[in-house]
N, C-alpha and C positions, 0 to 999 in steps of 0.2 A: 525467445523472450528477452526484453531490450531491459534487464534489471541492474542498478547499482550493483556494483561490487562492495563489499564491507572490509575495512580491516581493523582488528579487535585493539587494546592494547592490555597486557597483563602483566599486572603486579599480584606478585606472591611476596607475602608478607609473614615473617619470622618471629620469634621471640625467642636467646637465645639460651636456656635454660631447657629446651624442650630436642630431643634425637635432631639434628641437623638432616638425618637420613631418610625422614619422614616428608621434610620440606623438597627435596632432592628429586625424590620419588615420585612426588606429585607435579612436580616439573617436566618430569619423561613424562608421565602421561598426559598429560594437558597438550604439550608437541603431540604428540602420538595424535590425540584426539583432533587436533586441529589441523593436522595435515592428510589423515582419513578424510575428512570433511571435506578439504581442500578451503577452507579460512585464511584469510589471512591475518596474519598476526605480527605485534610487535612486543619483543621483550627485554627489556635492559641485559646486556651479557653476563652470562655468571661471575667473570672474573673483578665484576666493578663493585661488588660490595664481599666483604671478609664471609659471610655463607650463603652467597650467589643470589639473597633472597632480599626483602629489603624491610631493616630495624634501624627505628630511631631515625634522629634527625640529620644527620652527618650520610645516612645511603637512600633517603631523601630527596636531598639536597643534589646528590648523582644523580638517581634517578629523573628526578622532574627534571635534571637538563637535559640529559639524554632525551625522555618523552619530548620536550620544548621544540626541540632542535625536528622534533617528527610530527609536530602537531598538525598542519595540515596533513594527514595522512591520516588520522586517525578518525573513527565513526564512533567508535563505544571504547566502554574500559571493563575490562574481568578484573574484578580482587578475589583471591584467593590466599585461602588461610588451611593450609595443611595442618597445623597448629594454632592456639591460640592467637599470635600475631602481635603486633605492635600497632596499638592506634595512632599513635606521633606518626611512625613513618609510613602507613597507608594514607592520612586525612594531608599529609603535609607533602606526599610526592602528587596528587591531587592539584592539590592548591594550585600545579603548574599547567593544568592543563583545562580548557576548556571545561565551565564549569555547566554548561546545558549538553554533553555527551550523556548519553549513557552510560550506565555504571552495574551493575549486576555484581552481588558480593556471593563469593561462594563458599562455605565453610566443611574440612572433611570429615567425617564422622569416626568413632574411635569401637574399638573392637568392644566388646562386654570382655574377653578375654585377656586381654592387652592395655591395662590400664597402669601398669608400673612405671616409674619415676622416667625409663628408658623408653617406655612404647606409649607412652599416652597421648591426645592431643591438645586437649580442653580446646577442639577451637569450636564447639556449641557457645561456649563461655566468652570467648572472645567474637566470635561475630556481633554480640549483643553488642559492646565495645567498640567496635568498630565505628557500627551500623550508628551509636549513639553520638558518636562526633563528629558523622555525618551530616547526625541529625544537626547538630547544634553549629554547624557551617552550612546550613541551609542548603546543601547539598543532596539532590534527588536520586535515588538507587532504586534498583528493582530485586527483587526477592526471590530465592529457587521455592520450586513446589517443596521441598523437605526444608527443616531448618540446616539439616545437615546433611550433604550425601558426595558422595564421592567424582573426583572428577572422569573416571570411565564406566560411573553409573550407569543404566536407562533412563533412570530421574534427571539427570546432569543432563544427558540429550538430549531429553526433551527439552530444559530449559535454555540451553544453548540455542536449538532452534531459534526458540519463542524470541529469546535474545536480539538475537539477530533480525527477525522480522521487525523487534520493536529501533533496531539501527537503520535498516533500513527505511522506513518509514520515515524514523524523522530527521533523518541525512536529506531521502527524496524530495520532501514537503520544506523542507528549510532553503532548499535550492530551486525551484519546482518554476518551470515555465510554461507557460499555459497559453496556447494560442486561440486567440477568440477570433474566430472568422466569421466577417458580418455581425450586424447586429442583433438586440434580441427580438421576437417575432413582437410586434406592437398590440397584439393582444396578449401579451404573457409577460404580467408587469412581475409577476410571481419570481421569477429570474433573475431579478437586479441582484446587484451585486455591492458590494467593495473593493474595488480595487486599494484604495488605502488601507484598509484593514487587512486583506491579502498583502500586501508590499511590508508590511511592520514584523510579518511574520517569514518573510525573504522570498512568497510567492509572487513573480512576476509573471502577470498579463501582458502578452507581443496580439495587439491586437492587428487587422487588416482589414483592409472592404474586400465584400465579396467579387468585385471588379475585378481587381487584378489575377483573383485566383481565375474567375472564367478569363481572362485573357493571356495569361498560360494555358489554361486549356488548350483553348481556340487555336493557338499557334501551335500544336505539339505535331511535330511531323507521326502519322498515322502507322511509318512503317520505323520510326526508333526503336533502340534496345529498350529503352524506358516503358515505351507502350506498348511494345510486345510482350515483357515479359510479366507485364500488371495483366494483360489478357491471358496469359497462360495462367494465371496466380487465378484470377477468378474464376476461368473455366473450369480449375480444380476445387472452388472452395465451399460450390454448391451446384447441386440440378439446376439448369435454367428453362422454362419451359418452351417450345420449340416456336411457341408464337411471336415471341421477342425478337424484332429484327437485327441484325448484328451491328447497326450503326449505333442502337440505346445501349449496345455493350460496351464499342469503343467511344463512347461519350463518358461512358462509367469512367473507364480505364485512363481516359486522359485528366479527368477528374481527380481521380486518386492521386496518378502521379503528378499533378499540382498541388495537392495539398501534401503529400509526401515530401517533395523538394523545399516548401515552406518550412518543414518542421525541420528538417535536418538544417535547414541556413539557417535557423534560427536557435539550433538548442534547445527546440521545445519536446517533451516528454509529455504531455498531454494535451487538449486541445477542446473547445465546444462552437458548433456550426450551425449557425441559420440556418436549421434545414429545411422552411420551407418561407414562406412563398415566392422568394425570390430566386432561388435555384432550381426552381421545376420553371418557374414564368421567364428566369433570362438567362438561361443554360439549358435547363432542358433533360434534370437527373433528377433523381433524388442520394442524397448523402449517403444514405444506411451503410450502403454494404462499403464505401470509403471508408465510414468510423468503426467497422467491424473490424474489415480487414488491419486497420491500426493498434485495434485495440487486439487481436488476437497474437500480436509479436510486442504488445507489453505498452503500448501507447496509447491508452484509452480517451474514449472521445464523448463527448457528451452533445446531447439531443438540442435545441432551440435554446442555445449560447447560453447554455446552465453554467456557467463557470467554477462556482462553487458543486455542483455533480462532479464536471474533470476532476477538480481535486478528491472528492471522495472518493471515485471509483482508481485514482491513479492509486491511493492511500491503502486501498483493498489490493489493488495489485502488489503495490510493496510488500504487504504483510503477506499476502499468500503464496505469491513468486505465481500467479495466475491469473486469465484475463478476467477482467470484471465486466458486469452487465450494467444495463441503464432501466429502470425501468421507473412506470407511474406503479400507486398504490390505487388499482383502476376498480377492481369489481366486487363486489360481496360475493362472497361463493353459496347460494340460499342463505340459511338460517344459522351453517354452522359458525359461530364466534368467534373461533380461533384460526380460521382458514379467509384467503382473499385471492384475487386476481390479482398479480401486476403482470402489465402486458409493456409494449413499445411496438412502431410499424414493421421493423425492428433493427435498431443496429448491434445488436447482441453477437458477439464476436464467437467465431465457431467454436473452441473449446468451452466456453460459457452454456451455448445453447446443449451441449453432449449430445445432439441425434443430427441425421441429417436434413440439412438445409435446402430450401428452396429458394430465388433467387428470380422475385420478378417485381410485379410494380406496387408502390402505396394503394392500398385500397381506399381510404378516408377522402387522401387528397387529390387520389387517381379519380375519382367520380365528380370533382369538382374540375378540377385542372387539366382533367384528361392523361388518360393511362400514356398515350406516346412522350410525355414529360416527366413521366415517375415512375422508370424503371432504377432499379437499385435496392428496394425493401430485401433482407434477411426473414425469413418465414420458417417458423416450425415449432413443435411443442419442448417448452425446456425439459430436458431429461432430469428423473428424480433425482434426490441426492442434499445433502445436509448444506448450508448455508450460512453466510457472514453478512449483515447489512450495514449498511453506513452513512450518514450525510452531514455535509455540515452546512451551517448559515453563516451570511455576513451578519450581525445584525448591526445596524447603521446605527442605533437610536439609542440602544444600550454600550455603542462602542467596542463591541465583542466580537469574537467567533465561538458559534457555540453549535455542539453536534449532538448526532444520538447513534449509536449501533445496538447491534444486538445478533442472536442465532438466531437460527429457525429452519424451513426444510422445506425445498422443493417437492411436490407430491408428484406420484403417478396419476392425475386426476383429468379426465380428458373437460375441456371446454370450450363448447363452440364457437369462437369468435377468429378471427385474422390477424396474422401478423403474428408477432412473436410471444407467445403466451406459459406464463409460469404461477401455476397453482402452489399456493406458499401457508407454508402452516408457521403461524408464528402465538408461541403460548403467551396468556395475556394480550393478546391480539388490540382490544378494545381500549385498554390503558395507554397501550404506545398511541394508539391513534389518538388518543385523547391526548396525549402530550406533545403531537405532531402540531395540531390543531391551535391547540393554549400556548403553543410557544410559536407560533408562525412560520413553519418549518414549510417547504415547497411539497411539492405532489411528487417530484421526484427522488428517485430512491438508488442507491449504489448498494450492490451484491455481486458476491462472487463463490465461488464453490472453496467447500472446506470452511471450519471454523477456527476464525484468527480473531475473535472479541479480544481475547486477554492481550494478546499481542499489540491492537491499537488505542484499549485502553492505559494502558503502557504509557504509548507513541502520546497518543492526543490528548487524555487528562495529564499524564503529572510532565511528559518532557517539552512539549510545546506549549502545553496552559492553557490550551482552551474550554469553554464551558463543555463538560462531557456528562449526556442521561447515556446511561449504559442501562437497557431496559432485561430484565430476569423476570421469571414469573414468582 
């Protein structure tokens, strides 16, 4: 998996009337903690302020140059308070850095036995402090599941996680380059986009005709390392059925590795493809199992030049350090309400799908177009398992980008149809779709396995700003 690296930056903040050996203490383990992990970090040296920690405005003023001098380098920032802390010198070594990072304040909790003038910590009391001059520097933070908890807690773990996925994300998405191949399908106006509104937010579109990708193709010598070793990659990445001639494979396979060689010349991290009618009518593939296999090593790619999908399903990968799916919100499953079909032909990336794959032609467009043109669909039922959804819009008219996520759960529920199919329980079912609808949101839908809501609502409402229904039942 092709995922950002994160490096944190931490200030531990003092007040000095409080054990010095409290603040000290929770210095080793915060190291300890972050090097278990293998995080990277950066921390002003103990020797540059009088208790290693930083009080007031004079170890500040250190501070934020030291950070200064490292700010590119930096993804997020940990405040910690072993102690009650000094608000001046957290809000004001701040000041120095990058004020859309993220920030997560950590406060550590104090023993019921250990409250004397020597062992106490009041930093319950002090986070509120903190957190308050934060507030009033319009400065955004994120909050641990406890108000208080220790930093070699489980609760700490957890939050550091979550932490981290909410840096990654919006480090990813703030840099994000998105390649749009070919245009969108002229019946699927549903697709447009903004590029200017994408760009205001540092996502840039590297668009391309679908031409020159078929003209890489076309030219790729049959017996390269390149095309060999995309053909060994496929033959291991699903059953292919034995009717499939071996020239629709290395059509595939040269296929891929043009659109492979594009993203890497280009620094693109995600991508969305015309996949149909022009690449089954003047190439002679279909996409699926190209955007699969991309998206299975952390590159996701989205169906009929959804661009705003790329970015969601890239956004699901951030958060969960896992490949995400593409799917429509396609079928009523009978009568029950809180259950539906989303399906795709499919480009659902193998650790997405969790069972094994089949690996032969579109059936919709194979019966139109003819099956010797649209070998490449990914096939198979998505294996059960708990889920994270996600989308966002351009919306042109209001001048926004505005999203929705939510959980929900892939069923064990078998359903007759083709292609790549996932039985999805999602509670309040009916509302979301009523808010899909009322708000003009597309039919397409980004998921990925494991639940990271809180993670992107983090990311996408308060550190990027954009409109965020986060749907709960």
């Amino acid at each position: 998996m092709i995922i950002p690296e994160i490096t944190v930056g931490i200030i531990v903040g003092t007040r000095g009337f409080f054990n010095p050996e409290l603040s000290r203490s929770d210095k080793e383990k915060i190291v300890k903690v972050m090097e278990a992990k293998d995080v990277s970090f950066l921390m002003p040296p103990a020797e540059m302020t009088p208790t290693g920690c930083i009080e007031g405005h004079e170890d500040a003023v250190k501070a934020g140059a030291w950070f200064r001098e490292r700010r590119d380098k930096l993804d997020g920032m940990l405040v910690m308070l072993p102690n009650f802390g000094d608000e001046i010198g957290v809000v004001e070594t701040l000041k120095y850095i990058d004020k859309s990072l993220p920030i997560m304040v950590q406060a550590s909790e104090d023993e019921v036995n250990k409250v004397s003038v020597t062992e106490r910590r009041d930093s319950f009391c002090g986070k509120i402090s903190v957190c308050n001059n934060l507030y009033q520097r319009g400065i955004s933070f994120t909050d641990t599941i406890l108000h208080t908890e220790n930093p070699d807690s489980p609760e700490f773990e957890k939050d550091l996680e979550r932490f981290l996925g909410i840096c990654r994300v919006t480090k990813g998405l703030k840099n994000a380059r998105i390649a749009a191949f070919g245009a969108r399908p002229m019946a699927f106006r549903t697709v447009r986009f903004s590029e200017k509104l994408l760009d205001a937010s540092g996502i840039t579109v590297i668009p391309v005709d679908l031409s020159e990708i078929f003209a890489t193709a076309e030219a790729m010598d049959a017996q390269s390392s390149g095309v060999k070793e995309k053909l060994s990659t496929i033959s291991a990445y699903g059953t292919i059925p034995d009717r499939i001639p071996s020239e629709h494979v290395l059509r595939q396979a040269r296929f891929s590795v043009a659109i492979d060689q594009f993203m890497n010349m280009h620094d693109c991290q995600a991508s969305a493809i015309q996949c149909w009618e022009s690449l089954e009518l003047n190439y002679g593939c279909a996409s699926c199992l190209s955007m699969s296999m991309m998206g299975e090593v952390g590159k996701p790619s989205a169906c009929e030049m959804d661009i705003a999908g790329a970015v969601s399903m890239y956004a699901l990968t951030l958060a969960a350090k896992s490949p995400s799916g593409f799917l429509d919100w396609n079928n009523n499953f009978g009568r029950e309400p809180d259950i539906c079909v989303c399906t795709h032909c499919s480009n659902y990336p193998k650790t997405f799908m969790g069972s094994e794959l089949e690996i032969s032609e579109l059936d919709i467009l194979g019966a139109t177009l003819g099956k010797e043109r649209c070998f490449g669909a990914v096939k198979g039922q998505v294996a059960a398992g708990p889920m994270t959804y996600f989308r966002i819009s351009t919306d042109d008219s209001a001048g926004r980008i505005k999203s929705y996520l939510g959980e929900g759960e892939i069923l064990d529920r078998d359903f007759p149809m083709d292609g790549g199919i996932a039985v999805v329980q999602v509670p309040e079912l009916r509302k979301l779709l009523g808010h899909i609808c009322t708000e003009g949101f597309e039919h397409h839908v980004a998921m990925v396995r494991g639940q990271v809501a809180s993670v992107l609502d983090e990311a996408i409402g308060k550190y990027l700003g954009w409109d965020l229904y986060h749907h709960e039942a």
